[in-house]
N, C-alpha and C positions, 0 to 999 in steps of 0.2 A: 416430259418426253415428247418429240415431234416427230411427225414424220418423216423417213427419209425422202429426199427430194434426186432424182436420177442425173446425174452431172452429164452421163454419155447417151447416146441413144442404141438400142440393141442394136451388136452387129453377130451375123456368124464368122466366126474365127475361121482362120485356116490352120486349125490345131486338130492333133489327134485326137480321139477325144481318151485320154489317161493323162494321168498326175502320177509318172514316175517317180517324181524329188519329193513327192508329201507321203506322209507317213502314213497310213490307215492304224494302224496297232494299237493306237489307243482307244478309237473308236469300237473299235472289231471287240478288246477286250469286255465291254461292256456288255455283249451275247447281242448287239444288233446286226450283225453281217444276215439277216434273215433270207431266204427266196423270195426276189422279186419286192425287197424289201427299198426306200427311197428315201434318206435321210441327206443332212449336211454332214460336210468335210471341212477341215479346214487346215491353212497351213502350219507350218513348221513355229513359228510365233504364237503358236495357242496351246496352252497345256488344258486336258483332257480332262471329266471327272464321271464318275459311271454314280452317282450320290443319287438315291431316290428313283430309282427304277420302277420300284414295284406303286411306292405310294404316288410319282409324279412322272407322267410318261415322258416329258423332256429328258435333256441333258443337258449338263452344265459346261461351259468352257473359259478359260479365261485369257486375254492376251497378252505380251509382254510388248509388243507395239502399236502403234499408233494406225498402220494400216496391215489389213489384213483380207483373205482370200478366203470366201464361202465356196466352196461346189459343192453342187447338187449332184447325187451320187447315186445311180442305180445296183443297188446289189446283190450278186449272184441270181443272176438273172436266169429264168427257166429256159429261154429261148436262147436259140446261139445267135443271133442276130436283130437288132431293130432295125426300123425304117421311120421312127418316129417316137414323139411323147407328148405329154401333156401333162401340164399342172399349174398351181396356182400359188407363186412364192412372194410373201408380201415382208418385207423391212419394215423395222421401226426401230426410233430409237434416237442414241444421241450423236450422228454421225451423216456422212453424206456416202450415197454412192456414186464413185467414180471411175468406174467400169463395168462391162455387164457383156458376156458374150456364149454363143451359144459352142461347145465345143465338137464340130462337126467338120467336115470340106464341104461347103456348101448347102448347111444348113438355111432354112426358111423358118421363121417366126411368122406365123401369121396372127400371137394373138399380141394384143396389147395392153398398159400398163404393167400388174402385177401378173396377166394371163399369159401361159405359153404356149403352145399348137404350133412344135415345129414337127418337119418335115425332112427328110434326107433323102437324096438323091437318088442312093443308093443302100443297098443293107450294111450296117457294121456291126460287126462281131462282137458280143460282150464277152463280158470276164467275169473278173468275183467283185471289180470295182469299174464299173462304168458311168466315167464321167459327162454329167449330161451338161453341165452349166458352170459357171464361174462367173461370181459380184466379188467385186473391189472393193473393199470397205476404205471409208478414210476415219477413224474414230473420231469423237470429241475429247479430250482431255478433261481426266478426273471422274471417280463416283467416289464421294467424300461419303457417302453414305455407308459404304462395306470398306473401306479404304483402298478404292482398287484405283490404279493409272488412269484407267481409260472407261469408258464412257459404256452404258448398258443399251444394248441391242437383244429385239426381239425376232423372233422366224416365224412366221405363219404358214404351214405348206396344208393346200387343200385340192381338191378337183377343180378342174380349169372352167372356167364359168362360162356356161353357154354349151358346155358338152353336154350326151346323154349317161355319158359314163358317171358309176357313184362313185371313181375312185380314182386317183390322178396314177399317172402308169406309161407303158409304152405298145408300139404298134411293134408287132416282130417279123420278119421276111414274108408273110404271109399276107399282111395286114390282117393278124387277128391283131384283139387288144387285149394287155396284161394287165389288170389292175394291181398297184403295189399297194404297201401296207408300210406303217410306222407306228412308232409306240402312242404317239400320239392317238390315232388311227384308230387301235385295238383297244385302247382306256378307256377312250371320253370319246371318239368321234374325230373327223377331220373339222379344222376349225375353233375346238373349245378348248385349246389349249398352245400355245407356242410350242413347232419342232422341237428348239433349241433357244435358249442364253447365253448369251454371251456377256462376262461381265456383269453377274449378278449374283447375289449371295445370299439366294433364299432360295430359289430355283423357281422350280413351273408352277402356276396355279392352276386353278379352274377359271374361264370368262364365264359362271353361272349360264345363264340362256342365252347370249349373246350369240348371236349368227357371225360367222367370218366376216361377212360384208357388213354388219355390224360395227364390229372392231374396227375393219377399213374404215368407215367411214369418221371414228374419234379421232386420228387422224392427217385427216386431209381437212 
């Protein structure tokens, strides 16, 4: 497994930030739609699976194409508006990214590689699906190992490094800050375990002691 290697450099889109044409319902089905809760999404080319909840805080997904579309997904946000987020979303796997944007008018990234610390101009209103980000997958072809198409991807989401915050999250019209939660999160900790799989057929495990930055670093 390699690391993903970033084809584009971050930009902020001049997108709403919602994913009207993607589905959330299979996701939501699995009881993660939580308050102020921060998982992936993905599109219409991924079929969903809710398998091992309780023993493995991931979730499983699988593609029926070659490229594919991650958001990074605020949900049911407490606050009616942000001004900002943070967090720390790391790829791996058998594939390249070949897009990566932040979904604002005028969003500001100010952190770099896997780190994000952006910024909004302005407050925008959440919903029950507030889309904060979008990565391009391009897959590799084949995992002969489960017999699947295309190629096993990992999600690493954690607190954005260098913050004081212990929990990645968002700023809301106030600039207070909201720390979010994932299953990841509430099992084992941010870090000691991948969000999500993509393209696997065992699911999530434990990284026993491994520090996030850790794991980064097998790697690169």
């Amino acid at each position: 497994m390699t690391r993903l290697i970033p084809a584009l450099v971050l930009v902020a889109a001049l997108l709403p930030m919602t994913a009207s044409a993607q589905s959330f319902a299979g996701f939501d089905q699995c009881g993660y739609a939580w308050t102020d809760g921060l998982r992936l999404y993905f599109d219409a080319s991924v079929e969903t699976g809710c398998q091992g909840i309780l023993m493995n805080p991931g979730y499983y997904a699988w593609s029926s194409t070659g490229s594919v579309a991650a958001y990074l997904v605020l949900t049911d946000a407490s606050a009616p508006a942000l001004t900002g987020w943070q967090a720390d979303l790391a790829i791996f796997g058998d594939g390249a990214v070949t897009g990566h944007a932040v979904l604002a008018v005028g969003a500001v990234d100010e952190g770099t590689g896997d780190t994000h610390l952006v910024s909004l101009p302005s407050p925008v209103p959440t919903s029950l699906h507030t889309v904060l980000a979008v990565w391009t997958l391009a897959l590799q072809p084949g995992n002969p190992q489960f017999g699947l198409d295309w190629g096993r991807m990992e999600f690493w989401l954690a607190p954005a490094a260098g913050r004081p915050e212990a929990d990645p999250g968002y700023f809301d019209g106030d600039g207070a800050f909201h720390g979010c939660q994932s299953l990841n999160s509430a099992y084992h900790g941010w870090g000691t375990v991948p969000c999500m799989l993509l393209n696997d057929g065992y699911g999530v495990t434990d990284a026993e002691a491994r520090s996030f930055g850790g794991l980064k670093a097998l790697y690169r």
